[in-house]
Backbone as XML, in Angstrom:
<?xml version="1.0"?>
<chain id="A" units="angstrom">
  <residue number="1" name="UNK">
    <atom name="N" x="-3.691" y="-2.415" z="3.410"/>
    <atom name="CA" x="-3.971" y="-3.038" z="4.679"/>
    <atom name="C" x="-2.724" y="-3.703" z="5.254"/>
  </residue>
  <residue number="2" name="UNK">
    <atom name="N" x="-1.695" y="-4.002" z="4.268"/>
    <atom name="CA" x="-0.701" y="-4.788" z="4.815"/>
    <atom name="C" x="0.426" y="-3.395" z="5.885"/>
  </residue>
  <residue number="3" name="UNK">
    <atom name="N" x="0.324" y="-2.706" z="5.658"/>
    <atom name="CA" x="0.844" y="-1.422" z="6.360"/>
    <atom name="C" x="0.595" y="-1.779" z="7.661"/>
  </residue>
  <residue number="4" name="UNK">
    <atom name="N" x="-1.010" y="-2.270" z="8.123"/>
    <atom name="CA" x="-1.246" y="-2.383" z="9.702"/>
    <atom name="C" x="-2.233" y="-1.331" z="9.741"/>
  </residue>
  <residue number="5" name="UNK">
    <atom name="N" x="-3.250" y="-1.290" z="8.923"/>
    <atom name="CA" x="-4.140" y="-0.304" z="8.845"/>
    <atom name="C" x="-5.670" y="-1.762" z="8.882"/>
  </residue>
  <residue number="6" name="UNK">
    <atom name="N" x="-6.678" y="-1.295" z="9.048"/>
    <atom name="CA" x="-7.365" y="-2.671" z="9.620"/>
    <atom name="C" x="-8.488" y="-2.128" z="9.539"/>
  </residue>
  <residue number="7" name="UNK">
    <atom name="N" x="-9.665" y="-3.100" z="8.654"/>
    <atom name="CA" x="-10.882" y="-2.766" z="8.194"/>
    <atom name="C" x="-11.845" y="-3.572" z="9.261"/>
  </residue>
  <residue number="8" name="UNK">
    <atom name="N" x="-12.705" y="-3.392" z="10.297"/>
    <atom name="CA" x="-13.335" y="-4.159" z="11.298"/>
    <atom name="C" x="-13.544" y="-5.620" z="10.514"/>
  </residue>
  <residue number="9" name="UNK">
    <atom name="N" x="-14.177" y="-4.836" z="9.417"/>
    <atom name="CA" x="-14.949" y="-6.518" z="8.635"/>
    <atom name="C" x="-13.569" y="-7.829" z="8.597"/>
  </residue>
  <residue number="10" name="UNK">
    <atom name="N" x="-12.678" y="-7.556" z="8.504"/>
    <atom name="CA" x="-11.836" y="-8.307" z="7.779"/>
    <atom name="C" x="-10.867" y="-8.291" z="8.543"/>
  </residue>
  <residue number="11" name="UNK">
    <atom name="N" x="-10.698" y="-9.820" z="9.536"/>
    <atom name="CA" x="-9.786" y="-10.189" z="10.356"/>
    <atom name="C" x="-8.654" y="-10.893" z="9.547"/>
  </residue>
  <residue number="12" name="UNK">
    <atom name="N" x="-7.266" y="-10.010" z="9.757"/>
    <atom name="CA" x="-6.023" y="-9.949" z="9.385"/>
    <atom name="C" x="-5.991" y="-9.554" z="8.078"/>
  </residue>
  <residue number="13" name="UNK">
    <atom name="N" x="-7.301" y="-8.736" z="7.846"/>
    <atom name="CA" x="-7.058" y="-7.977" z="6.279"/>
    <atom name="C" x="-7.365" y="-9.290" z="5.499"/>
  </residue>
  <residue number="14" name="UNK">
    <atom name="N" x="-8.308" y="-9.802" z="5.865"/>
    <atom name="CA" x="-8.732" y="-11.322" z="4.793"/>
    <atom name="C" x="-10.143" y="-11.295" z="4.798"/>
  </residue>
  <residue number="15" name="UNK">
    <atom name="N" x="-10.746" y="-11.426" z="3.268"/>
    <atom name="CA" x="-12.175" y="-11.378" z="3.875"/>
    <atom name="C" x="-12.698" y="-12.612" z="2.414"/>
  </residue>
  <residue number="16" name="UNK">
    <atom name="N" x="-14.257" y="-12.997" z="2.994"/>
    <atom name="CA" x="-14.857" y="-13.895" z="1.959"/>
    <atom name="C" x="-15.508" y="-12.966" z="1.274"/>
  </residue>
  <residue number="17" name="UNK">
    <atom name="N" x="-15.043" y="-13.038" z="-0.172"/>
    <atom name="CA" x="-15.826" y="-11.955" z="-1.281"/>
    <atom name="C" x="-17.427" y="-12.025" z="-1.197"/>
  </residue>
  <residue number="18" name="UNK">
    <atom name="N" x="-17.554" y="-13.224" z="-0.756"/>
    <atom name="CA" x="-19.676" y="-13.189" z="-0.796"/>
    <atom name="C" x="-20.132" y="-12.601" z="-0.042"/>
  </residue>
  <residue number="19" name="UNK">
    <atom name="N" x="-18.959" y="-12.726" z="1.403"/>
    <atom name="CA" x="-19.327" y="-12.179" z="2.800"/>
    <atom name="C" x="-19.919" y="-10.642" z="2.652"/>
  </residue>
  <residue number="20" name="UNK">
    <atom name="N" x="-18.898" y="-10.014" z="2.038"/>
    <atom name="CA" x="-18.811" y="-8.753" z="1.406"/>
    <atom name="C" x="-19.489" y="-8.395" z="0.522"/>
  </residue>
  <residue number="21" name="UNK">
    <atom name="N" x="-19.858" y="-9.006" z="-0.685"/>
    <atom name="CA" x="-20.880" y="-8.405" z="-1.441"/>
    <atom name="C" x="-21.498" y="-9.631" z="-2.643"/>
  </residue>
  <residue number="22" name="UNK">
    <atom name="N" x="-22.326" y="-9.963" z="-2.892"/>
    <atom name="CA" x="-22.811" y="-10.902" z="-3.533"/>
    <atom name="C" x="-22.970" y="-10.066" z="-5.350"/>
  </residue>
  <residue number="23" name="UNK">
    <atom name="N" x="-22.483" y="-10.608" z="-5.872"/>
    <atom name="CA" x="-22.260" y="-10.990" z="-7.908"/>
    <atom name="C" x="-22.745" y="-11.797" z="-7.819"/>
  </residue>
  <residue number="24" name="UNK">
    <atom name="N" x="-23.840" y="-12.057" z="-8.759"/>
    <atom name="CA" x="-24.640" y="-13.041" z="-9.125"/>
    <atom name="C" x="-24.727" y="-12.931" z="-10.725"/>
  </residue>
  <residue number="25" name="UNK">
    <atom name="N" x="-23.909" y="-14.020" z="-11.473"/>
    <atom name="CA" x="-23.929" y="-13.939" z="-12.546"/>
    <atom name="C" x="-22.675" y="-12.787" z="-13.477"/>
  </residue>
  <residue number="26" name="UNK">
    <atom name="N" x="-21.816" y="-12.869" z="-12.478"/>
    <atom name="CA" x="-20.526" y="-11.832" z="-13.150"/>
    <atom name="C" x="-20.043" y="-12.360" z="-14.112"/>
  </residue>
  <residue number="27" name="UNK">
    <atom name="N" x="-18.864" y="-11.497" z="-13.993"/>
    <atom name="CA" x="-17.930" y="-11.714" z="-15.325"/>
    <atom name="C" x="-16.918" y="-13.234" z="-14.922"/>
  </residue>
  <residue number="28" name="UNK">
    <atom name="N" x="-16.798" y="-13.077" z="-13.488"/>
    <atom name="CA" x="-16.005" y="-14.178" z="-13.032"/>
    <atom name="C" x="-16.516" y="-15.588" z="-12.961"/>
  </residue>
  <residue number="29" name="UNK">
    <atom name="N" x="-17.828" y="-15.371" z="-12.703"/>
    <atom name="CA" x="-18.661" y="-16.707" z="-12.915"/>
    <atom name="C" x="-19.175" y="-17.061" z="-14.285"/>
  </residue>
  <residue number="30" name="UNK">
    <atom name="N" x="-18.640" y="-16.082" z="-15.563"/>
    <atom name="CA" x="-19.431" y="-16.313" z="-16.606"/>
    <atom name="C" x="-17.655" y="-17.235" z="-17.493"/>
  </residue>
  <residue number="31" name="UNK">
    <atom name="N" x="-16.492" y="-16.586" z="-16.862"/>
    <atom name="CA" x="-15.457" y="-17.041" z="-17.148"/>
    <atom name="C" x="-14.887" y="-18.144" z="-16.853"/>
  </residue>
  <residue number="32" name="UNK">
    <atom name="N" x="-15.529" y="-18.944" z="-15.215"/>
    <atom name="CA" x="-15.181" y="-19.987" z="-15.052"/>
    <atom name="C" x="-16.083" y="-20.824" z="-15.551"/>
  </residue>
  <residue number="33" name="UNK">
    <atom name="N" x="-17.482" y="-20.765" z="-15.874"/>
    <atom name="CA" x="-18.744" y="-21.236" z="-16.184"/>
    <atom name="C" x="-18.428" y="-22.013" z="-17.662"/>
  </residue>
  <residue number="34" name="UNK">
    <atom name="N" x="-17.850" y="-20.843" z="-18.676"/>
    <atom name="CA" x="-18.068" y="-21.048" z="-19.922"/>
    <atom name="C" x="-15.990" y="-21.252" z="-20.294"/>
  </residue>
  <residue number="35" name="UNK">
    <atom name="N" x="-15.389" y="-21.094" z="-19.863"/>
    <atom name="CA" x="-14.086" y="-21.624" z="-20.783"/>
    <atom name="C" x="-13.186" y="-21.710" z="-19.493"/>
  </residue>
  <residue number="36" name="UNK">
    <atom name="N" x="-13.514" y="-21.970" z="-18.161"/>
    <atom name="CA" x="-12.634" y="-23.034" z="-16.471"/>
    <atom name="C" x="-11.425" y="-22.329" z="-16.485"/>
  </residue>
  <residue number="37" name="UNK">
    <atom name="N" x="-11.649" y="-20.993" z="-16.846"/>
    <atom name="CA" x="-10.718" y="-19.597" z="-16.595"/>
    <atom name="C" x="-10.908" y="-18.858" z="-15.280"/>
  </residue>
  <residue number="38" name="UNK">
    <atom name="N" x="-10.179" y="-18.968" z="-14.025"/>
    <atom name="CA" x="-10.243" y="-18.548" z="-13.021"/>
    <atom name="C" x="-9.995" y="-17.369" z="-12.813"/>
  </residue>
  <residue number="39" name="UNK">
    <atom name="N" x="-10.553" y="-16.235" z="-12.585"/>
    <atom name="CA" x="-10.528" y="-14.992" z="-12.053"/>
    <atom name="C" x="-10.599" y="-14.639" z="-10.975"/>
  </residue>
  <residue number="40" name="UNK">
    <atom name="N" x="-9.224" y="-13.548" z="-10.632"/>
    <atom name="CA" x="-9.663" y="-13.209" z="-9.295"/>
    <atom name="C" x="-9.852" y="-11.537" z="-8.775"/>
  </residue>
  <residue number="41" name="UNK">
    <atom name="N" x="-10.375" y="-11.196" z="-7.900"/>
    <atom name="CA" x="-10.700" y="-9.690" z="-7.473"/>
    <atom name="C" x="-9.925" y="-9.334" z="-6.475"/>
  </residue>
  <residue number="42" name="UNK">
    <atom name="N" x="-8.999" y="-8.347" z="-6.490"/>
    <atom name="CA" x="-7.988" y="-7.722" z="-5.116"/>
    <atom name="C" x="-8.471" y="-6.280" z="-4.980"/>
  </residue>
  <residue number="43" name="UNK">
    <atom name="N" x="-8.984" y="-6.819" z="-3.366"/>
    <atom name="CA" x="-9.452" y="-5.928" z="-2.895"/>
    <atom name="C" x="-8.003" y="-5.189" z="-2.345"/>
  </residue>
  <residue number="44" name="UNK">
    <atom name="N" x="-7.993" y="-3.682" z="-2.574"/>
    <atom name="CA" x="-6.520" y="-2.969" z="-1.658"/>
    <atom name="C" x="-6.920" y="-2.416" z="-0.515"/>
  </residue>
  <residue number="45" name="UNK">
    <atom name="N" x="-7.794" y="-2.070" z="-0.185"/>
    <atom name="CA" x="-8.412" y="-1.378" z="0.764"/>
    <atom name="C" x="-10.005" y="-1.293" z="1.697"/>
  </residue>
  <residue number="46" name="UNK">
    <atom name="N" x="-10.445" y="-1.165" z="3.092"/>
    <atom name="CA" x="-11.633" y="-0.733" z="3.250"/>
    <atom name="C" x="-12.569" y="-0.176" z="2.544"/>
  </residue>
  <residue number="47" name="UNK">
    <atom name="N" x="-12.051" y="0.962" z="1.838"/>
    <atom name="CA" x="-13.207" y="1.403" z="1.091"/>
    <atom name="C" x="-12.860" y="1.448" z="-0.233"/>
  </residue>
  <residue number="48" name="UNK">
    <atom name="N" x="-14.627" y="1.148" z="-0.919"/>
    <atom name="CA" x="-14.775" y="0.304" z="-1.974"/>
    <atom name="C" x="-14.573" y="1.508" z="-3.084"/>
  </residue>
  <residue number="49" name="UNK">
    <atom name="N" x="-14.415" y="3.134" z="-2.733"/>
    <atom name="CA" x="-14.718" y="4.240" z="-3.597"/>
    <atom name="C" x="-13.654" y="5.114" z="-3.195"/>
  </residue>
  <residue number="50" name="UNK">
    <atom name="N" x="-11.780" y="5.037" z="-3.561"/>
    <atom name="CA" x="-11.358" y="5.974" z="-2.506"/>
    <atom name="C" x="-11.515" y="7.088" z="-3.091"/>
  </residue>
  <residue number="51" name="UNK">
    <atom name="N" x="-10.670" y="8.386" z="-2.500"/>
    <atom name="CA" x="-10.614" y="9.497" z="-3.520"/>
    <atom name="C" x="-9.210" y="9.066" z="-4.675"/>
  </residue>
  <residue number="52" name="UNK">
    <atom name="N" x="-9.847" y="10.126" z="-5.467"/>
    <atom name="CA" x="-8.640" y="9.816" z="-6.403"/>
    <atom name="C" x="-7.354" y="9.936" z="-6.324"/>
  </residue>
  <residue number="53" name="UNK">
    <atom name="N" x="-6.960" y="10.971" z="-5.275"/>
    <atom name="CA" x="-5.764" y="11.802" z="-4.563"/>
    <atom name="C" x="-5.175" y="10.264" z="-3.981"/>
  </residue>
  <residue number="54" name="UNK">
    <atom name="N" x="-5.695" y="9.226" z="-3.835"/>
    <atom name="CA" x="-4.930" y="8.451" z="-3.132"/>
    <atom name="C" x="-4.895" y="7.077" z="-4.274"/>
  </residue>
  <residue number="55" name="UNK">
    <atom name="N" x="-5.190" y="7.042" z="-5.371"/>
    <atom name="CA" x="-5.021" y="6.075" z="-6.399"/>
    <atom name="C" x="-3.506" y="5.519" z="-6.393"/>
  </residue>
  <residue number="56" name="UNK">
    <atom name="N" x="-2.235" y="6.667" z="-6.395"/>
    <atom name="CA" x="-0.791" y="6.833" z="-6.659"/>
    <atom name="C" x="-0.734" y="6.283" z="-5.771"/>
  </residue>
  <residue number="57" name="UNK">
    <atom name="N" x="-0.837" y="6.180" z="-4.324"/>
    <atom name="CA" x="-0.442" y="5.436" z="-3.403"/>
    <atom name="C" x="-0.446" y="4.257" z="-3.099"/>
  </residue>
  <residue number="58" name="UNK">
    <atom name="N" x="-2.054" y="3.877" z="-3.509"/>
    <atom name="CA" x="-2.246" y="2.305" z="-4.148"/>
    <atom name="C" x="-1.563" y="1.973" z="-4.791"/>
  </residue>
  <residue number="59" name="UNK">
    <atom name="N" x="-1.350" y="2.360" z="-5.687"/>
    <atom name="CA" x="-0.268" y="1.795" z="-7.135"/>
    <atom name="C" x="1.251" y="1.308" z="-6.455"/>
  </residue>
  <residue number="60" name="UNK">
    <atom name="N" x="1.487" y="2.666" z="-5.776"/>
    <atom name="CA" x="3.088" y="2.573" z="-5.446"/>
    <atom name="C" x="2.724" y="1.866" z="-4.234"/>
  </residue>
  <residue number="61" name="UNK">
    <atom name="N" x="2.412" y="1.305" z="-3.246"/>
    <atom name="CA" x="2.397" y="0.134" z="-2.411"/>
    <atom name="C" x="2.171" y="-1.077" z="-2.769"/>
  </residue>
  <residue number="62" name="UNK">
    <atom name="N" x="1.338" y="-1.507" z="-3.887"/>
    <atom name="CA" x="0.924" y="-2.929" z="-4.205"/>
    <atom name="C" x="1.572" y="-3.150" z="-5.474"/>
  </residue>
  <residue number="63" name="UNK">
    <atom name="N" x="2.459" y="-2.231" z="-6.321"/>
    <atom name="CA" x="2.742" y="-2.235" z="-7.576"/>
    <atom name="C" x="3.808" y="-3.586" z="-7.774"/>
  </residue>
  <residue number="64" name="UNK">
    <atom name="N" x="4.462" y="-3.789" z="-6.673"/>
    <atom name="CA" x="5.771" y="-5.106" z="-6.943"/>
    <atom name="C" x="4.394" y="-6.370" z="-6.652"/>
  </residue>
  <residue number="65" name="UNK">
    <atom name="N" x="4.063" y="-6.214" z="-5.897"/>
    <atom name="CA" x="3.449" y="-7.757" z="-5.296"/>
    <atom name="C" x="2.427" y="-8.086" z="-6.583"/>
  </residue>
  <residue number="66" name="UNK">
    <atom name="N" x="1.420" y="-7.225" z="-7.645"/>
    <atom name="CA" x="0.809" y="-6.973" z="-7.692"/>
    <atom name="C" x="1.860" y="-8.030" z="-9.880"/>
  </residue>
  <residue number="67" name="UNK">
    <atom name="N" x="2.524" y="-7.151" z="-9.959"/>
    <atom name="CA" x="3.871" y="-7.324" z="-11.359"/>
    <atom name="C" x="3.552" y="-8.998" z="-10.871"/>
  </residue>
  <residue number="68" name="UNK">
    <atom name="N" x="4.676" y="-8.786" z="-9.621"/>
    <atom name="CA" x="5.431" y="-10.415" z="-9.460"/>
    <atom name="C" x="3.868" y="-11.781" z="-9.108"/>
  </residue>
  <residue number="69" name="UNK">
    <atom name="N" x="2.790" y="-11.536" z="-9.390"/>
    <atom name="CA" x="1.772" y="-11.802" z="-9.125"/>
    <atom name="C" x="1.190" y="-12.265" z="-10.829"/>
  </residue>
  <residue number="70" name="UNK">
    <atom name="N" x="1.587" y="-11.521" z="-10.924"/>
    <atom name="CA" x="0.862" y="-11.639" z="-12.823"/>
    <atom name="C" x="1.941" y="-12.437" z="-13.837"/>
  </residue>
  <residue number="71" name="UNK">
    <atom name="N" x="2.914" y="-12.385" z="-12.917"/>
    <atom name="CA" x="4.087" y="-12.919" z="-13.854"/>
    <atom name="C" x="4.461" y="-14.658" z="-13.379"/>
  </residue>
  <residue number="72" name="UNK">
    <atom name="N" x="4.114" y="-14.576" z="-12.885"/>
    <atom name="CA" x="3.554" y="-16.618" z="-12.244"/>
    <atom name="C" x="3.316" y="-17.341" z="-13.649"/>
  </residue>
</chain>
């Protein structure tokens, strides 16, 4: 999305994860619940199922932000 590609739902490519889809009882709420371990979900794209033909592209666009992100 950071390309300038633009999902209606999600003004400036920002969206509220509940807005979008409600987990009730996940892995993320079972992690902050039981040992105040914060998890988070990155969404890369509009759609939630791409094809696979476009996985490599994901990778190779978000792959630096994605390293320098984990390494904090």
């Amino acid at each position: 999305m950071y390309k300038g590609t633009s999902c209606v739902r999600f003004h400036d490519g920002i969206t509220n994860g509940a807005s979008w889809y409600v987990i009730d009882g996940g892995m993320q709420d079972w992690s902050y619940a039981y040992t105040s371990d914060m998890q988070i979900t990155i969404e890369l794209g509009c759609n939630k199922y791409p094809d696979e033909a476009n996985l490599k592209s994901y990778w190779d666009d978000n792959k630096g932000a994605l390293l320098a992100y984990i390494t904090q």
